[in-house]
Backbone bond lengths (Angstrom), bond angles and torsions (degrees), N, CA, C in turn:
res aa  C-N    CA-C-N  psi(-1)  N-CA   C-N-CA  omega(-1)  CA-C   N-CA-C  phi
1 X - - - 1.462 - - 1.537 113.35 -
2 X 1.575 116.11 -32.15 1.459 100.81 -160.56 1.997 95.65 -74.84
3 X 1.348 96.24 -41.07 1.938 104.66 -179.32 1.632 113.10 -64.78
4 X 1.250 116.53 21.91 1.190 121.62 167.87 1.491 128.87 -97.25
5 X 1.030 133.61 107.37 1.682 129.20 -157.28 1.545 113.05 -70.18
6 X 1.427 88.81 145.01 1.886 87.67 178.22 1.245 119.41 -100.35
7 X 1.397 108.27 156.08 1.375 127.09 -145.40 1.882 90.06 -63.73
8 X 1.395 104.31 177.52 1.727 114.91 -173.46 1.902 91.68 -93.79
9 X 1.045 119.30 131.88 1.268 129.21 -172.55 1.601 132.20 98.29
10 X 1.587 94.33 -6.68 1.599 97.24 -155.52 1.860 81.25 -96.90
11 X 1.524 80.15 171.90 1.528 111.48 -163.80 2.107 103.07 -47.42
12 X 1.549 111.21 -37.77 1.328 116.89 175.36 1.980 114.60 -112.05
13 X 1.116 87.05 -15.54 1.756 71.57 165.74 1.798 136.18 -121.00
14 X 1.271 126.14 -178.35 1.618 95.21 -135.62 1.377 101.16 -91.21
15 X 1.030 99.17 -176.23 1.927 130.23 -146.05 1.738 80.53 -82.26
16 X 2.376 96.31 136.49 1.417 102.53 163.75 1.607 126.64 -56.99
17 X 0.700 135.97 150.08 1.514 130.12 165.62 1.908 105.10 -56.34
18 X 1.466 112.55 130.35 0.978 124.67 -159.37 1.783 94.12 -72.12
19 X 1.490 116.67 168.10 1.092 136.48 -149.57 1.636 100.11 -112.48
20 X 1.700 121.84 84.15 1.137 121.50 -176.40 1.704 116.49 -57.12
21 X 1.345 110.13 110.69 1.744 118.82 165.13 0.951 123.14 -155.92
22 X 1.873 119.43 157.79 1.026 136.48 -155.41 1.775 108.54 -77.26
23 X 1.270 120.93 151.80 1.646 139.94 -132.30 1.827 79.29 -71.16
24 X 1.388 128.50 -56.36 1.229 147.98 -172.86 1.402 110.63 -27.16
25 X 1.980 107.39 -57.79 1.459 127.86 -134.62 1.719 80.34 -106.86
26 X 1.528 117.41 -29.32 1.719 108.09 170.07 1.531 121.17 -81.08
27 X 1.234 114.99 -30.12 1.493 118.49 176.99 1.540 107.18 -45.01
28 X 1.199 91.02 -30.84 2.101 80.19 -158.79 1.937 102.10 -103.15
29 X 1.634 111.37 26.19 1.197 110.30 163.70 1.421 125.33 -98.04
30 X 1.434 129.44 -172.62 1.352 124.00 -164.04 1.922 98.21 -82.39
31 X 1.158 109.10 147.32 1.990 107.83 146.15 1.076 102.18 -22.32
32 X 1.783 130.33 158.55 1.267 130.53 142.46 1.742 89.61 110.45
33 X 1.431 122.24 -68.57 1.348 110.74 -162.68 1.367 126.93 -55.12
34 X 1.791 100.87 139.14 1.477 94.79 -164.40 1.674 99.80 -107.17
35 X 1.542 108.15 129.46 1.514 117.69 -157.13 1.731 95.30 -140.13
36 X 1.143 100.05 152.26 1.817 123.41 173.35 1.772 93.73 -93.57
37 X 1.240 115.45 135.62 1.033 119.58 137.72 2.003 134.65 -126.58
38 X 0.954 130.34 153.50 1.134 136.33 -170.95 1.461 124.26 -121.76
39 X 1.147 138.22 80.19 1.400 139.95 -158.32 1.961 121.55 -133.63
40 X 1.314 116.14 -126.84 1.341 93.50 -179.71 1.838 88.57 -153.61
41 X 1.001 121.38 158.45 1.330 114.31 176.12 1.829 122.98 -85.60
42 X 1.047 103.19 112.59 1.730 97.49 163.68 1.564 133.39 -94.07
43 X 1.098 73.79 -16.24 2.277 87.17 -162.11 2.266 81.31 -129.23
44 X 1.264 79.87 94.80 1.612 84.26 171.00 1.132 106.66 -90.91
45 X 1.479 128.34 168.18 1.743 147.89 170.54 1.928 83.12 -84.90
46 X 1.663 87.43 132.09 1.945 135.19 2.51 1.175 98.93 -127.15
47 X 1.887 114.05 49.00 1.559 102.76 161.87 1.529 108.24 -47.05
48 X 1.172 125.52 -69.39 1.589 136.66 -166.16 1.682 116.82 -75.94
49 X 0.619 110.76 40.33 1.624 123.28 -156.41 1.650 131.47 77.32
50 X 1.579 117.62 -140.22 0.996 106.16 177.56 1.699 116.19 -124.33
51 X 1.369 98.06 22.84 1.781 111.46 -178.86 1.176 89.50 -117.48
52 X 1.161 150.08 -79.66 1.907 158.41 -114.26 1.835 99.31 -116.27
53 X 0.878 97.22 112.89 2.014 125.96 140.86 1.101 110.91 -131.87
54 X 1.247 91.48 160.48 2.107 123.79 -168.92 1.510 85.97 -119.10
55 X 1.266 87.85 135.48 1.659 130.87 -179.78 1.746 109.43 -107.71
56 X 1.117 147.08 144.28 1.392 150.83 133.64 1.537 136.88 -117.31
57 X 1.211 105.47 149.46 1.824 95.52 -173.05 1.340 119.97 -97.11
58 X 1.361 132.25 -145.76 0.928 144.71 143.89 1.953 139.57 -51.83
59 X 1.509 85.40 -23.13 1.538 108.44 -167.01 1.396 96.36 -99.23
60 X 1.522 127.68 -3.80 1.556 112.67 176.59 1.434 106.60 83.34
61 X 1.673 121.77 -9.72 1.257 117.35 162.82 1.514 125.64 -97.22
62 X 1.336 131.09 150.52 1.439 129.92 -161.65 1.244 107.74 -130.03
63 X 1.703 119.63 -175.84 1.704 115.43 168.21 1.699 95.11 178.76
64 X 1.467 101.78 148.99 1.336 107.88 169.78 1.110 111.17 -51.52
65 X 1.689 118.76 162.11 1.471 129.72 139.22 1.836 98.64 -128.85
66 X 1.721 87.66 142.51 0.969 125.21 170.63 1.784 126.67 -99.17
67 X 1.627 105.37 109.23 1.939 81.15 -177.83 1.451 104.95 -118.06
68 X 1.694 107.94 135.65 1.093 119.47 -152.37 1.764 108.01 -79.41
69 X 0.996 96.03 -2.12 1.813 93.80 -163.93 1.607 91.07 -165.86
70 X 1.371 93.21 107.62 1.600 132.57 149.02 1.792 113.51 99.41
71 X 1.245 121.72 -97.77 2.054 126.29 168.68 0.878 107.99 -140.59
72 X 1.101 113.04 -175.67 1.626 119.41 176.38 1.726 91.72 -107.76
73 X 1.532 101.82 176.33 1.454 97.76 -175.91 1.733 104.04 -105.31
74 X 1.164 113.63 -144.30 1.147 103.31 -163.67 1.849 101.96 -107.07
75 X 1.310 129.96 134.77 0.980 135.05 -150.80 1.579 125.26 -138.90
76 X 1.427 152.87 164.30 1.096 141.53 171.64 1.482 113.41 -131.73
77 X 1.347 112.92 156.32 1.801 117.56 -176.58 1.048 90.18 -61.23
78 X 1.717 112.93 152.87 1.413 129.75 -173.13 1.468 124.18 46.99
79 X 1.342 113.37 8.29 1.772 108.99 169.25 1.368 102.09 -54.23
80 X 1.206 123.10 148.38 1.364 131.34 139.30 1.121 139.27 -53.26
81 X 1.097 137.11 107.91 2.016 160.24 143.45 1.135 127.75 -58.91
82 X 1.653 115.82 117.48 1.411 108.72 143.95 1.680 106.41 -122.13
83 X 1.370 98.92 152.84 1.473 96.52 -169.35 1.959 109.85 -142.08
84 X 1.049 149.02 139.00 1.358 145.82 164.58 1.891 113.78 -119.66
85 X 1.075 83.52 133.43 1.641 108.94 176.60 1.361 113.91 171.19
86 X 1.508 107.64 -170.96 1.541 98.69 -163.03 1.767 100.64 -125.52
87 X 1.677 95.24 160.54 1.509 121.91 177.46 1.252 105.33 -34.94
88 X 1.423 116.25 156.08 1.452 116.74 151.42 1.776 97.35 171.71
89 X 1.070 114.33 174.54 1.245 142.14 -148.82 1.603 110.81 -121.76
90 X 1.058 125.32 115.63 1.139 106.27 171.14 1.734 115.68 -169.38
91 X 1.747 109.89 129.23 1.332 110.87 -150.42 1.747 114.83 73.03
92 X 0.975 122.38 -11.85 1.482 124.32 168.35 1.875 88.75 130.78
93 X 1.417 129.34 -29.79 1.442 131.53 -139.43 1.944 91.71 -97.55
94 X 1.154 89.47 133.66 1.949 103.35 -175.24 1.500 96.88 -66.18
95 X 1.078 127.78 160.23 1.736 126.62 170.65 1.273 109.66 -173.50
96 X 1.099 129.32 141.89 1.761 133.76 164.25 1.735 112.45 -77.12
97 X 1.395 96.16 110.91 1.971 91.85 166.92 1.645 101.45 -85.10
98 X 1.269 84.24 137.93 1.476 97.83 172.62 1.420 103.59 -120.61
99 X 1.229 116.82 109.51 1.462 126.11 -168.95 1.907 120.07 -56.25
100 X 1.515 105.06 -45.39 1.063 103.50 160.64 1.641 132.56 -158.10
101 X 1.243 146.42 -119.43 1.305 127.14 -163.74 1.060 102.79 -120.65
102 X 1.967 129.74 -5.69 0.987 155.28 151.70 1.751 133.11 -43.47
103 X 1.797 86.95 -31.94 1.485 89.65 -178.58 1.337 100.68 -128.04
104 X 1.190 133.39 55.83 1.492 141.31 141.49 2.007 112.36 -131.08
105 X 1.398 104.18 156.78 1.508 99.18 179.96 1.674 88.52 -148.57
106 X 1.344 109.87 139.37 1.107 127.36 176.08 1.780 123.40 -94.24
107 X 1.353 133.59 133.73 1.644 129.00 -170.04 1.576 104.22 -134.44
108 X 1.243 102.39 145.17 1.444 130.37 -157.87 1.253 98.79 -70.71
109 X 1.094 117.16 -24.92 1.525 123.47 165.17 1.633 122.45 -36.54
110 X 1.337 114.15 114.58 1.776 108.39 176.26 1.464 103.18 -125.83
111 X 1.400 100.78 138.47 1.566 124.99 -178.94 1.494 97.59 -146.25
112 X 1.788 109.15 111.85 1.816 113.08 -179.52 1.869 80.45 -104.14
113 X 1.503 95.45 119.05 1.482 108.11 172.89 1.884 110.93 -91.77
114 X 1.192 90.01 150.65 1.441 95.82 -156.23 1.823 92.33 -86.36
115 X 1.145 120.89 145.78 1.885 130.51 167.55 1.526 92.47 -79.02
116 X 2.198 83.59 133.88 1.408 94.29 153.49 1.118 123.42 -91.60
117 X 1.558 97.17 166.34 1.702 103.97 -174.25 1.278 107.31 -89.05
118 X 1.701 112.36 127.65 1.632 110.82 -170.11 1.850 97.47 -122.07
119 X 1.409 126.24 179.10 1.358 133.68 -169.36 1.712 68.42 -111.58
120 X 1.735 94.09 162.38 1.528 115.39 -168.36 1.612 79.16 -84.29
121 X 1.104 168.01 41.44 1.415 136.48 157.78 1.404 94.00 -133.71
122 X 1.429 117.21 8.95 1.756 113.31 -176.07 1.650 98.76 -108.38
123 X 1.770 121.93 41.28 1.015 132.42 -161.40 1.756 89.40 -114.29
124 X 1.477 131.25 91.20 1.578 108.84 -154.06 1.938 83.84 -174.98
125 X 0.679 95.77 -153.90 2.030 116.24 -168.75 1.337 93.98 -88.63
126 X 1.317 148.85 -15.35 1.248 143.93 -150.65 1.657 80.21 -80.05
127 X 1.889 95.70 -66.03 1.261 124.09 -130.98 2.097 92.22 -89.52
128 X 1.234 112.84 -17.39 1.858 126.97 173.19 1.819 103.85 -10.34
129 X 0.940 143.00 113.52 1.508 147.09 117.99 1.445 68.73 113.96
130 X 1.328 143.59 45.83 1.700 120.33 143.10 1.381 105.61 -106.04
131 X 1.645 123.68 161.67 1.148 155.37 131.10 1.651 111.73 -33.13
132 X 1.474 108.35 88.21 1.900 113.18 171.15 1.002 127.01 -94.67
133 X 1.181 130.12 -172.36 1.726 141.14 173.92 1.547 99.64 -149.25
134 X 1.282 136.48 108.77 1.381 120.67 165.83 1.805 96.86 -129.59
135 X 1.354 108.70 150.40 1.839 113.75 163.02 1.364 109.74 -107.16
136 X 1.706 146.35 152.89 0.826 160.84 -179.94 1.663 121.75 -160.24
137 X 1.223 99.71 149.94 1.950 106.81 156.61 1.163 111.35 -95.72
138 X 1.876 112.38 134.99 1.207 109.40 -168.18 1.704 109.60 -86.09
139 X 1.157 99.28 119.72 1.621 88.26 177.50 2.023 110.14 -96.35
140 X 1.441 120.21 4.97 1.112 101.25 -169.34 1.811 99.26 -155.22
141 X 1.000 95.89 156.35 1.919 94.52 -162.69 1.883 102.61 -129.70
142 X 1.215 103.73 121.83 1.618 102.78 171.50 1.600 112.36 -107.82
143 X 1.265 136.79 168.39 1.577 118.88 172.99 1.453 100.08 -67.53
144 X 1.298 158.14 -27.85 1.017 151.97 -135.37 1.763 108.69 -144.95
145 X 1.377 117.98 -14.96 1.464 128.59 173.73 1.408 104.52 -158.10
146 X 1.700 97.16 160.19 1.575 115.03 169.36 1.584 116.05 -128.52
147 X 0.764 99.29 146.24 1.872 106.62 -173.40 2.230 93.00 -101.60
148 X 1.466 105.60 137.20 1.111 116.73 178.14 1.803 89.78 -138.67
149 X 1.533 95.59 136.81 1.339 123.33 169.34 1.784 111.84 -109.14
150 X 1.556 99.03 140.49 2.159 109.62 -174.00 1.639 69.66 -107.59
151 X 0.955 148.03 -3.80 1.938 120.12 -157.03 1.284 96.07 119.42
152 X 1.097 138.48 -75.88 1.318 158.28 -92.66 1.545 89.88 -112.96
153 X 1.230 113.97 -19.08 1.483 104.89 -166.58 1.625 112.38 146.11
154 X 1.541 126.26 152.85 1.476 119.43 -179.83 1.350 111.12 -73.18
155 X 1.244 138.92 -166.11 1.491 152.83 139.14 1.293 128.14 -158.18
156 X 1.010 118.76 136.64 1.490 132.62 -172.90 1.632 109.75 -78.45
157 X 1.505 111.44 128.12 1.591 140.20 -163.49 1.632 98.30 -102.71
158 X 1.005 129.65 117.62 1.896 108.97 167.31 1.055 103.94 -130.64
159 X 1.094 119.03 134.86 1.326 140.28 163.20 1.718 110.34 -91.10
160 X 1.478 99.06 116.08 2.048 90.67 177.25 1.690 91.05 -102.90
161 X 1.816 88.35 161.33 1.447 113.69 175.08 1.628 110.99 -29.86
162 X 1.454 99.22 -70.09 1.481 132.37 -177.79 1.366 121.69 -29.34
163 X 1.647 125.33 -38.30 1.423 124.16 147.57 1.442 122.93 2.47
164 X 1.294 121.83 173.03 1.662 119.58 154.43 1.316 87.78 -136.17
165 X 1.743 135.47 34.24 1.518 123.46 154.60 1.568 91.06 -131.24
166 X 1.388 102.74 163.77 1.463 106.52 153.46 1.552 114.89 -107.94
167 X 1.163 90.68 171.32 1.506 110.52 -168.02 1.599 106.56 -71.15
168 X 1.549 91.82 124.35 2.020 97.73 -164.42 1.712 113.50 -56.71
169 X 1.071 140.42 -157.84 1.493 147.60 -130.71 1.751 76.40 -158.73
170 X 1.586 97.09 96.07 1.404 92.43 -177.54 1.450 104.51 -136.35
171 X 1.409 130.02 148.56 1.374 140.49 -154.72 1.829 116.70 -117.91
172 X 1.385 98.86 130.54 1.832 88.74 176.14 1.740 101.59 -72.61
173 X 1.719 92.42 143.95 1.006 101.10 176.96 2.080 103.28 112.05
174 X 1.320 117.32 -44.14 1.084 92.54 -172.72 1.857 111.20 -95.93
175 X 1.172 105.13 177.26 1.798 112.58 -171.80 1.870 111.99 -106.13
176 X 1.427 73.66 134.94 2.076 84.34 -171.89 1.348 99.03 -110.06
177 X 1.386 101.41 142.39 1.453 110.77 154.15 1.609 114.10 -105.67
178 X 1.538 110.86 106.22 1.330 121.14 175.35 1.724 122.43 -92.29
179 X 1.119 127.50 122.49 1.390 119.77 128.15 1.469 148.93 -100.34
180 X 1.090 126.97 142.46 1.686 134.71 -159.32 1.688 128.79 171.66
181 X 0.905 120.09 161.50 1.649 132.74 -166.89 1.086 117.45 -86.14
182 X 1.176 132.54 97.94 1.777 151.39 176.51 1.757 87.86 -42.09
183 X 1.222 104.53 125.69 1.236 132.03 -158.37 1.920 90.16 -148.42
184 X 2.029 110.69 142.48 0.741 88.54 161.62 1.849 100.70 -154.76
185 X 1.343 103.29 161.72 1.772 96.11 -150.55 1.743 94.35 -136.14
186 X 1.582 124.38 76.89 1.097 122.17 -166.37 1.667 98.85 -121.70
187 X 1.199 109.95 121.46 1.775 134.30 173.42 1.371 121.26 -68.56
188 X 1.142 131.86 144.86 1.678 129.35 153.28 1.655 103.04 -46.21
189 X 1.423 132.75 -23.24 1.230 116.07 -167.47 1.856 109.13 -99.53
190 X 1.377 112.54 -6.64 1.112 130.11 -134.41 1.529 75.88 -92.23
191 X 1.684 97.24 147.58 1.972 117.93 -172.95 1.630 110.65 -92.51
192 X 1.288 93.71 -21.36 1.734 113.02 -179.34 1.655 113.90 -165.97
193 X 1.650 98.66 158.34 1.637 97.83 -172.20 1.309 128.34 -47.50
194 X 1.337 149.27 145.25 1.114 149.15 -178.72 1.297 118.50 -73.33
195 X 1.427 155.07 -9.30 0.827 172.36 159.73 1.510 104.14 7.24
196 X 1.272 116.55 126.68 1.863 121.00 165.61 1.719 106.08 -160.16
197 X 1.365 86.81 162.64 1.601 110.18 165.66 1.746 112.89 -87.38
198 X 1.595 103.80 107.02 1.895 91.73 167.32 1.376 95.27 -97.91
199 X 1.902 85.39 155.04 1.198 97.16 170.53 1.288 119.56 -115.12
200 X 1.461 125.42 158.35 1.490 124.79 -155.96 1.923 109.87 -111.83
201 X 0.990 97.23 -43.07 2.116 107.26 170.52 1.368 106.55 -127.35
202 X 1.131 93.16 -170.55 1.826 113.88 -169.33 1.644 100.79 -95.98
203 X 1.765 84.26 -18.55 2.311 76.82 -172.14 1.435 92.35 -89.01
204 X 1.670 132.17 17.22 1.500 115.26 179.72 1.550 92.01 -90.52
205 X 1.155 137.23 10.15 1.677 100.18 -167.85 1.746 72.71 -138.85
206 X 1.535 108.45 150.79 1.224 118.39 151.86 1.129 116.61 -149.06
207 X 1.552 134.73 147.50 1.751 142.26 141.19 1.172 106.52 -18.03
208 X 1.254 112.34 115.46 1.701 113.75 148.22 1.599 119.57 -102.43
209 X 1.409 134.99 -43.75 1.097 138.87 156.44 1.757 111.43 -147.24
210 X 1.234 111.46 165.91 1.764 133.68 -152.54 1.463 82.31 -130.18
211 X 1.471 136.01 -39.58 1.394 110.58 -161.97 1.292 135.03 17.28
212 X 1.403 86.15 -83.93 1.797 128.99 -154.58 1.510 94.42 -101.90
213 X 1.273 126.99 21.26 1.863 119.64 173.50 1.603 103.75 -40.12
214 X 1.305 112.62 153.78 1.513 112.62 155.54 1.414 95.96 -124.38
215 X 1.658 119.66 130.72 1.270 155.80 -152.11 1.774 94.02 -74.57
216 X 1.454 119.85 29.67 1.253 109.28 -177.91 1.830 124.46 -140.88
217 X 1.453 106.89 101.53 1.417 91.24 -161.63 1.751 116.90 -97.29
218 X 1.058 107.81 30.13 1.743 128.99 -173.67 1.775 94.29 -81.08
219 X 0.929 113.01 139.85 1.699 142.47 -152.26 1.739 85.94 -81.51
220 X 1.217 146.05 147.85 1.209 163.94 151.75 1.859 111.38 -95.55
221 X 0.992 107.51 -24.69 1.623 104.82 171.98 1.389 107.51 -155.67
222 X 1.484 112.22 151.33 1.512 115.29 177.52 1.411 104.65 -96.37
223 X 1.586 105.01 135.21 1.414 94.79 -178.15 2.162 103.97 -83.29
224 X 1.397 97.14 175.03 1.594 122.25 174.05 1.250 97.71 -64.50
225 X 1.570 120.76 145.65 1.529 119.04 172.01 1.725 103.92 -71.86
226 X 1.236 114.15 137.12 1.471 126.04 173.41 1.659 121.08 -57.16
227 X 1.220 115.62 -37.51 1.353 120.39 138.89 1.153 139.66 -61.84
228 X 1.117 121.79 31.23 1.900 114.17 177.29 1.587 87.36 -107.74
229 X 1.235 107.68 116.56 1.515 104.74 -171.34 1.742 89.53 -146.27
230 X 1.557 109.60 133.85 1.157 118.22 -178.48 1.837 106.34 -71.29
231 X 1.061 134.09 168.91 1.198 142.98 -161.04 1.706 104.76 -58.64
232 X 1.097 98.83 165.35 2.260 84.62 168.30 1.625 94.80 -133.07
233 X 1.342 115.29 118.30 1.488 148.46 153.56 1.300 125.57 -89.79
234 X 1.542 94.94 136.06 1.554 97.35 -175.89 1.404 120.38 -72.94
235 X 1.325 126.32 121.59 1.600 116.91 -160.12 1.901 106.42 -73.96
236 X 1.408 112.22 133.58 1.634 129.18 149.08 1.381 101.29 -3.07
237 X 1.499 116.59 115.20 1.317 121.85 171.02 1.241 116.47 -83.68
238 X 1.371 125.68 137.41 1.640 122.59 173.15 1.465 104.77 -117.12
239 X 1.213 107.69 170.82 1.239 117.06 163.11 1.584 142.42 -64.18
240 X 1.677 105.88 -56.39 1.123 137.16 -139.32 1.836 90.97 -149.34
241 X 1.592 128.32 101.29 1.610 117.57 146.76 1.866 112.22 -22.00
242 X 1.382 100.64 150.54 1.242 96.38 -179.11 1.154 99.61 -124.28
243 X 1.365 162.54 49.18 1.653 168.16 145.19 1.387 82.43 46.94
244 X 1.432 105.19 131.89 1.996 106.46 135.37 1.717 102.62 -142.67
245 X 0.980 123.28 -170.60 1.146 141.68 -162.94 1.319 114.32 -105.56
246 X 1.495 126.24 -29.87 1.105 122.37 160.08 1.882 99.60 -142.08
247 X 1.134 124.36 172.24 1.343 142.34 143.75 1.082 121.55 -21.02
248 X 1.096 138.50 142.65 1.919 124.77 160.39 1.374 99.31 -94.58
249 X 1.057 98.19 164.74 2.081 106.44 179.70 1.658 107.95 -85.53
């Protein structure tokens, strides 16, 4: 009995081969599942630090990756990814840990995927780890982000440290044309979801009109430090994705 090998899944013998699917058809599975995904890069290392890039597929849907042990290497928008590790949750925002440098492989392959165009209030779970385009007037100024409203609703702009620009000299009242990655950063303390647009270069944001500037560039809210980040744990291993139909809350 002891020279007898254990089965693939069991508590001592080795791990199934993860369950290749598209970013869409994994989002809406439990924590824990351990899945391949294959997509294209948008949010390369080390816009976002030196663990987290955003990945997107074919389907216009996206999702963090997380790598648990050590950097990412050096990389370009739209390189090609494949990567395995498992679901999990964290800050409210879905993401793949990829445990280590072992279970991703990078392809010479480049595809720069174009952002969809979303209304500033379709900035939410729909729209989580995609590549956007939204325009707005800024009605509200943080030291570190600005919220721009189409009508439809506000949305949150962030600018992280980590950039190599800072965040332009921007005025209530005038209208931006932004692109960036629905990002979302929600706390145990937090009153409502965290939800924002990051931005990745200096050519994502531009002036569209000043008209209507208001002559005042003093901050209306302080933003949250960008580091208050709850601990990072290795998520519950499963066996087998478990399909559901939607997300749990």
């Amino acid at each position: 009995m002891p020279n007898r090998p254990h089965g693939v899944g069991s508590k001592y013998g080795p791990k199934p081969t993860p369950i290749v699917a598209g970013i869409r058809q994994a989002r809406t599975w439990d924590d824990g599942a351990w899945v391949t995904l294959i997509g294209w890069v948008t949010g390369p290392y080390p816009l976002f630090g030196s663990r987290v890039i955003y990945i997107q597929d074919g389907s216009g849907v996206g999702i963090a990756l997380y790598l648990g042990s050590g950097t990412w290497p050096p990389m370009k928008q739209g390189q090609s990814i494949k990567a395995a590790g498992y679901l999990r949750t964290r800050n409210g925002e879905r993401e793949l840990y990829v445990r280590n440098s072992w279970l991703f492989a990078f392809e010479d392959q480049i595809k720069v995927l174009p952002p969809t165009s979303i209304r500033t209030n379709e900035v939410n779970d729909s729209t989580e780890g995609a590549l956007v385009s939204l325009t707005g007037r800024i009605v509200r100024l943080e030291s570190n982000a600005i919220w721009i409203d189409d009508g439809s609703g506000p949305a949150r702009i962030f600018f992280r440290t980590s950039l190599e620009f800072e965040m332009p000299k921007v005025k209530r009242g005038q209208v931006w044309s932004i692109v960036g990655i629905v990002g979302e950063f929600t706390t145990r303390g937090s009153e409502s979801k965290g939800h924002r647009v990051l931005v990745r270069f200096e050519s994502d944001i531009k002036l569209i009109n000043k008209q209507n500037e208001i002559n005042d560039l003093a901050p209306t809210a302080t933003s949250l430090p960008e580091d208050l980040i709850t601990p990072t744990l290795e998520p519950t291993e499963t066996d087998i994705p478990t399909p559901t139909a939607t997300r749990k809350p």
